[in-house]
Structure formats: C-alpha cells, structure tokens
C-alpha positions in Angstrom: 9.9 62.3 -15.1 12.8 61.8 -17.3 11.9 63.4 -20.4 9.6 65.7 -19.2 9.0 69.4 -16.8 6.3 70.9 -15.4 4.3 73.9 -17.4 4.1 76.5 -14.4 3.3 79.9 -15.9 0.1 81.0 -16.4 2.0 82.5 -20.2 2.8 78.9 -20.9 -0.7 77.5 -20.4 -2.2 80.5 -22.5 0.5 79.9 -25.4 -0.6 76.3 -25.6 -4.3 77.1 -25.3 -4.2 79.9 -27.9 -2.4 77.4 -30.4 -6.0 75.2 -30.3 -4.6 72.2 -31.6 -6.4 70.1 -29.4 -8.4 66.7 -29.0 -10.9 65.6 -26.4 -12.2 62.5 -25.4 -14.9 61.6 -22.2 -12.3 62.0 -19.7 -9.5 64.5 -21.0 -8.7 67.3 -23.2 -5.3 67.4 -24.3 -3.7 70.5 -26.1 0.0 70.8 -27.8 2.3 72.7 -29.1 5.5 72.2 -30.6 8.5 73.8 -28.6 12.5 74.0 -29.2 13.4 72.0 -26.8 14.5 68.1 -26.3 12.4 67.5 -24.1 8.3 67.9 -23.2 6.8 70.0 -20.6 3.5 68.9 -19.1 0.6 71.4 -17.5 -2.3 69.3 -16.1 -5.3 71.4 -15.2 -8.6 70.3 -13.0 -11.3 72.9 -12.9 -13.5 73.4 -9.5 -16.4 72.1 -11.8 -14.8 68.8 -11.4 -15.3 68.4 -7.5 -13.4 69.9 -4.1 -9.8 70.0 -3.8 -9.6 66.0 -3.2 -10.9 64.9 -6.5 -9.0 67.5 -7.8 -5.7 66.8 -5.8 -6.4 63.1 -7.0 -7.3 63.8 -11.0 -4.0 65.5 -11.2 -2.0 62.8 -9.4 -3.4 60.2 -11.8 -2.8 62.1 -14.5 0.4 62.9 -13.6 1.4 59.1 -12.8 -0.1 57.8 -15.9 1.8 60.6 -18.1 5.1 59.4 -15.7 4.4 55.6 -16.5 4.0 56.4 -20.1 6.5 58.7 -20.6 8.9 56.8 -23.2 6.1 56.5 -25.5 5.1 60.2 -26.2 7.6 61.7 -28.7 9.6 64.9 -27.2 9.8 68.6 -28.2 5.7 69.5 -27.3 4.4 71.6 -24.5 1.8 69.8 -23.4 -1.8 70.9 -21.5 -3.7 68.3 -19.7 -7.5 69.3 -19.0 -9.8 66.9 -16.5 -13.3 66.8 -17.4 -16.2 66.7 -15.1 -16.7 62.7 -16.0 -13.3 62.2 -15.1 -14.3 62.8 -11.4 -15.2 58.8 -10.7 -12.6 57.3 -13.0 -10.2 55.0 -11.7 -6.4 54.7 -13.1 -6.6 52.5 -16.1 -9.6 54.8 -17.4 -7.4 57.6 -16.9 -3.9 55.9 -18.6 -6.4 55.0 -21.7 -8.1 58.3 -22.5 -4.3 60.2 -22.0 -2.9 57.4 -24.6 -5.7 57.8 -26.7 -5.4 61.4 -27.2 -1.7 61.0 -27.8 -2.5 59.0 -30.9 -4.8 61.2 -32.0 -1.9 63.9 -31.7 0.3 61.9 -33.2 2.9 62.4 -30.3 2.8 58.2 -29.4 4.7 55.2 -30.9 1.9 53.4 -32.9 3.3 50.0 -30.8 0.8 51.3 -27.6 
C-alpha cells in the first residue's frame, strides 16, 4: 500500500473506537479518525463470531485487497478501523469492494467520481 500502514496497537484501535465516528452497512463497520499525518493507517478487525480462522484469515485478506485496489480514492490523513460483520462471512470480492466504498462515502474520505 502506497499511501497507507497498518494500525497494530491495541492503543490505536481503542483511540479510533473511542472517537465513535462510525458508519455500518450489512457487511462492514468502518470507524475514523483524523490523524497528523500524510498518510492513512488501516486496522481491519474479524471477530470469532464471524467463523474459524479461514473465514477470518480470508475476510481480512479481502478487505485488505479491496482497501489496496482502492487506495487512490480514499483521501489521506485518517486512521482508519475496518470491522467484518457476521454476514460478511459468505461474501465474495465485489460485495466486499462495494460495502468498503460505500462507507467511505458516507465518511466523506472518497472522491465523489467512485
């Protein structure tokens, strides 16, 4: 990812998650905050609701690539905290790639081209 880093501490996520600017759709929750940098930092996270460490494994790696694929099109400077819901569990790529662009409009943190 060009733009973008990984969120890795567990004081990051609970920063963004205290914030509760957030949006949710049937797939995804999406929480932001704003941070000083140039650049965004992504934390995806699947609960063991969701299914065994396979689904989960593959939720994230979706999300991930669809984020990666997208990248250019979310504005930077926001920490960002992806959460997989349950009916995310049998949802292909393009499901995926939609509900994350969706929720990035309703943040405001896409290009209104998408």
């Amino acid at each position: 990812m060009i733009y973008s880093e990984s969120l890795k501490k567990n004081t990051d996520f609970q920063k963004v998650y205290k914030e509760r600017k957030s949006f949710a759709n049937r797939n995804l929750v999406m929480y932001i905050i704003k941070n000083d940098l140039q650049k965004n930092r992504i934390g995806i996270s699947v609960s063991k609701k969701v299914g065994n460490s396979i689904v989960r494994h593959r939720l994230t790696r979706l999300i991930r690539e669809a984020y990666r694929l997208n990248e250019s099109a979310f504005l930077c400077g926001y920490d960002i905290v992806i959460v997989a819901r349950v009916n995310a569990k049998g949802s292909g790529y393009k499901d995926i790639e939609s509900a994350l662009l969706h929720l990035g409009r309703l943040h405001h943190i896409t290009e209104k081209t998408l």
